[in-house]
N, C-alpha and C positions, 0 to 999 in steps of 0.2 A: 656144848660146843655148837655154833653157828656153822652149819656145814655150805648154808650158802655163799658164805666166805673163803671159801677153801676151791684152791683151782682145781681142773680137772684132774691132774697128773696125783696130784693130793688124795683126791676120792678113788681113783684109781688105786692107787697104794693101798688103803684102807680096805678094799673090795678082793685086791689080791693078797694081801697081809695081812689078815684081820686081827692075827696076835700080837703083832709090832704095834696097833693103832687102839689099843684098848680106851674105852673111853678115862678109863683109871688108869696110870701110866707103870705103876707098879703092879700091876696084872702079869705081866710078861718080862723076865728077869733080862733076857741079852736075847739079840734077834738069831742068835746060832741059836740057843734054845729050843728057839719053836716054840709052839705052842702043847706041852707037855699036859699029861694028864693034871699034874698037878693045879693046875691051874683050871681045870675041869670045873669049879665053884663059880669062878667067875663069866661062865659061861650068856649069861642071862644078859648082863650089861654089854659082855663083847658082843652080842646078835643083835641088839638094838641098836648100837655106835653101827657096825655094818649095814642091815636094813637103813639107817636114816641115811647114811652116806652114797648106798644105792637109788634110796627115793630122790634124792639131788639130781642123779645125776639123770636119772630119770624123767624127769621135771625139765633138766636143762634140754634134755633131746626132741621131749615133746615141743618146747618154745621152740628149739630151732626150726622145728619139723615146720609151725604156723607161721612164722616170721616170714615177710612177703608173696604171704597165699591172698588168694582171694579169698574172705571167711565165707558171703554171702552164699558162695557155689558149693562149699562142704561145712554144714551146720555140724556135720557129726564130727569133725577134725576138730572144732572149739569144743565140742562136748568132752570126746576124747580127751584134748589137752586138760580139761578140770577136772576129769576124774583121774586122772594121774597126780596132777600138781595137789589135789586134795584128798589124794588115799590115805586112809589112816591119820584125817586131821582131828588133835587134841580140842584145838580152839580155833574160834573162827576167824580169819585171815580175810582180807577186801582185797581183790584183785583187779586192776585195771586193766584192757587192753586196748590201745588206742590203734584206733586207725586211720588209714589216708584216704584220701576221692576215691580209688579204687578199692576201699575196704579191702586193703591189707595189712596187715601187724607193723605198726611202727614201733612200738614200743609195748611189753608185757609189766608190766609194777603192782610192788602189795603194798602198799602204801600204808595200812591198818591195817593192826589186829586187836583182837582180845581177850577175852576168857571164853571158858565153857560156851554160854547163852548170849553174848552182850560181844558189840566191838562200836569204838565211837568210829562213823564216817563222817569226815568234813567237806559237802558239796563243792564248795569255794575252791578247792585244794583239788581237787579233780579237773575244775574248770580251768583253774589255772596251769596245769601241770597240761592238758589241751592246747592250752594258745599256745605255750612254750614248744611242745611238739606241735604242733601246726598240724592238729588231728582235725578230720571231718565228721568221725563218728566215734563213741566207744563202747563198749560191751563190759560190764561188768559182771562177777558174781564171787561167791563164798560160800564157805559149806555153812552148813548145819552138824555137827557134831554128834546132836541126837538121836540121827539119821532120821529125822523127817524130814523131807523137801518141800514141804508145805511153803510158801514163802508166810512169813508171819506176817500182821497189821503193823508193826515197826519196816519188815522190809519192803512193803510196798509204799508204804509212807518215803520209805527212803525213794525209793525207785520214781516216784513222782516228786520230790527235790530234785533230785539227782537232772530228771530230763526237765525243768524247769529250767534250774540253772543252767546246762549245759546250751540249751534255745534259746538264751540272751545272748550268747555268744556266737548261735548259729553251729551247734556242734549236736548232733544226732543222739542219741541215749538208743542203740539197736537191740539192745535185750539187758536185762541182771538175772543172771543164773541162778541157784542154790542150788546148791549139791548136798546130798545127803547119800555116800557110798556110791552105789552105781545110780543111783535115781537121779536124776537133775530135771528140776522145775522149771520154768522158762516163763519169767514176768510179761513175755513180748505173746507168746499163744496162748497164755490165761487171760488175755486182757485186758493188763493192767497199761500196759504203754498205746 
């Protein structure tokens, strides 16, 4: 199930009902039921449908939280924002977040993902999806799964594409994060930008 699809009221439901929202729909016979012992086996799949339903909605409060702040003035609210948007990431997911003259959140997008180790990023697709928002700056990052935060030799290779292309168009590259759990690397005070 794509929970990022599903409106608030939806995830809400799931968070207060958890037996009515099984991710298996045959889990829970009639919502007068309840959620009876019997049903006690399928406990496992129903905690995970809930947790990812909570991480959503979790995710959404943290965006709302950044959505026209100033990032520059609180580094630790973007940090924040990616260790939640990326708690308990499977695979590695690309996060955009664009910003305005006053670096603030125009826009948050994941535009890629991928497996385990590996996600394709397309610079061009970044730059572009930029002038469309009429961004000045953006900040990228994505976990590491591994939970190392090392940034790797692929993601700084990225990190210097990335702010290549975006300075043809006059649009700033201000950090690419990695996250790995609570750790977050920061390609802009290692030096790489």
């Amino acid at each position: 199930m794509n929970y990022a699809e599903l409106s608030r009221i939806e995830l809400e439901d799931i968070l207060l009902q958890p037996c009515c929202f099984a991710a298996d729909v045959t889990v829970c016979r009639e919502q007068a039921d309840g959620c009876a012992v019997a049903h006690e086996p399928q406990r496992g799949p129903r905690m995970r449908h809930v947790l990812s339903a909570a991480h959503e909605l979790l995710t959404r409060i943290a965006e709302q939280e950044i959505k026209s702040r100033c990032l520059l003035s609180s580094p630790d609210l973007v940090r924040h924002y990616l260790r939640v948007l990326f708690a308990g990431a499977e695979r590695e997911t690309f996060v955009v977040i664009y910003l305005d003259n006053g670096n603030r959140v125009i826009e948050v997008e994941r535009p890629f993902s991928g497996t385990l180790s590996e996600m394709p990023v397309y610079p061009r697709e970044i730059a572009r999806r930029a002038l469309q928002l009429n961004a000045a700056a953006v900040i990228c990052a994505h976990p590491h799964p591994s939970l190392d935060e090392t940034p790797s030799r692929a993601d700084i290779a990225l990190t210097k594409q990335l702010q290549s292309a975006l300075a043809l168009i006059g649009v700033r590259l201000l950090d690419h994060f990695v996250v790995a759990g609570t750790a977050i690397a920061s390609c802009a005070e290692q030096g790489v930008l």
